[in-house]
Phi, psi and omega in degrees: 000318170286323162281357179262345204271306221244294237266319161327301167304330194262017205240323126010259177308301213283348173263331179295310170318327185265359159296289179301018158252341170268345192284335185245082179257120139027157161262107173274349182210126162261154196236138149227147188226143163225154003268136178326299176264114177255120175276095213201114160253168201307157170077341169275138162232180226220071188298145184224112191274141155236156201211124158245138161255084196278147209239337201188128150324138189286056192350182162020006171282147201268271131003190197263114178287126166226153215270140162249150140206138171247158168242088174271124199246203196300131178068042150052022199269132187254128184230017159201145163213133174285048184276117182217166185311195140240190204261345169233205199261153175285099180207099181338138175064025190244135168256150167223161179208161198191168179216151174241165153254138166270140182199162177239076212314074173355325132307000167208188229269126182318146195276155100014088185316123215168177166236131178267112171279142178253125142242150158300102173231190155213151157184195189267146150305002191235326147282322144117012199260154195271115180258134159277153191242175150253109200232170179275341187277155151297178192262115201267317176217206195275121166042040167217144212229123152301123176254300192240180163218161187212111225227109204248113164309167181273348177226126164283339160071128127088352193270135199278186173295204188153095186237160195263137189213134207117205172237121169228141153276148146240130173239145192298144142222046127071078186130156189301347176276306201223088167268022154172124160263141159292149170215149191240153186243093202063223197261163189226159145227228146198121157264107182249117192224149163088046165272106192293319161242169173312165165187218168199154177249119190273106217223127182216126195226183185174183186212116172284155158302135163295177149302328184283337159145333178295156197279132169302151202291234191250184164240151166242137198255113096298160199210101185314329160274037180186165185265317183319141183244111181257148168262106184216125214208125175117165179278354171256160207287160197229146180261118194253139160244099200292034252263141193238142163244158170339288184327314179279000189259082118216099043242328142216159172255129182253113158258151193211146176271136192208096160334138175229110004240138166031026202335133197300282188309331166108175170254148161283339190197109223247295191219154179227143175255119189276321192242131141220099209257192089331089175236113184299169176053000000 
């Protein structure tokens, strides 16, 4: 019995070890960002840089690789999230680098002023499974790493007005990415006033589903503080950046959307707005 008692145990340790060696897979890329600290008051964006060094093809991927980054607050709790492509094709030993914002969308309701851990993965869209990185942070959760701190004041400073002109709606949008939108029934506008300094105005739009199912034409993005003709068409979200300088926000810089071309009929729903930040200078 002691001897089949031992030869079990050892039989044991030996499936675990070989669980823990698949559970300690290789890095396929190491990652890094800057900056370590994001300073983001409600209403505000952030530019945030990340850089990848792919070190090895992405096995078994079924999808697409696409990047998480959480906003995590206390008790592990996830209250934002940033997830995007990357910016080229996945190719070993190709270093790439790119930068997004980070933001707190002036249209919805503000995170609590306080410190936030920021993390970081990759994994598949399609499957949903996860590579391991090498990163400067730990490792926090499954193949997921600290990255950052995200740091929310207690006053937001500096952030302009904003007032809405049209039919604009609000609608919840019921996830950590996009937690409440606007939508306009035509045409629309955002009147931006009380801009203390330059900055640029940060807008992530779209163009909704119809009712009949089909997709809506475009929006033309104009801006009275500025000359640029912006476009924005299809259902996933588009980014527009506006840059304002003081002068042109007084007495206001008015942006305004205008459906292309015109509907006979009206829209029921021409654009929705998801983001709408600040990012000074």
């Amino acid at each position: 019995m002691g001897l089949r008692n031992a030869s079990l145990t050892a039989a044991v340790l030996i499936l675990a070890t070989a669980a823990g060696c698949r559970e300690k897979a290789e890095p396929v890329a190491t990652l890094s960002i800057e900056p370590k600290d994001v300073n983001l008051p409600a209403g505000h964006a952030a530019g945030w840089n990340l850089s990848w060094n792919p070190k090895a093809p992405l096995d078994n991927a079924q999808g697409k690789p696409r990047v998480f980054v959480h906003v995590v607050g206390p008790g592990r709790n996830l209250l934002r999230t940033f997830d995007h492509r990357l910016a080229e094709e996945w190719t070993p030993f190709k270093a790439q680098s790119y930068e997004i914002d980070l933001y707190q969308s002036a249209i919805a309701e503000p995170l609590p002023a306080g410190a936030y851990e920021v993390t970081a993965g990759l994994y598949d869209d399609s499957s949903g499974e996860r590579w391991a990185l090498e990163a400067a942070g730990d490792e926090v959760g499954r193949r997921e790493y600290r990255v950052a701190t995200l740091v929310v004041p207690p006053e937001p400073g500096g952030k302009p007005d904003y007032a809405f002109g049209g039919d604009w709606l609000a609608v919840p949008g019921g996830s950590k990415q996009v937690i409440e939108r606007r939508c306009a029934r035509g045409e629309g506008t955002i009147a931006v006033r009380g801009v203390a300094s330059a900055g640029t105005l940060l807008i992530g739009s779209s163009v909704p589903k119809l009712a009949s199912g089909a997709w809506g034409g475009a929006v033309a993005v104009t801006a009275t503080c500025g000359t640029e003709r912006y476009e924005i068409n299809g259902p996933e979200v588009q980014w527009t950046r506006i840059p304002v300088a003081p002068s042109a926000a007084d007495p206001a810089c008015e942006v305004r959307f205008t459906p292309v071309p015109p509907a006979a009929g009206g829209y029921e729903r021409s654009v929705c707005i998801e983001v709408l930040a600040w990012r000074p200078g």
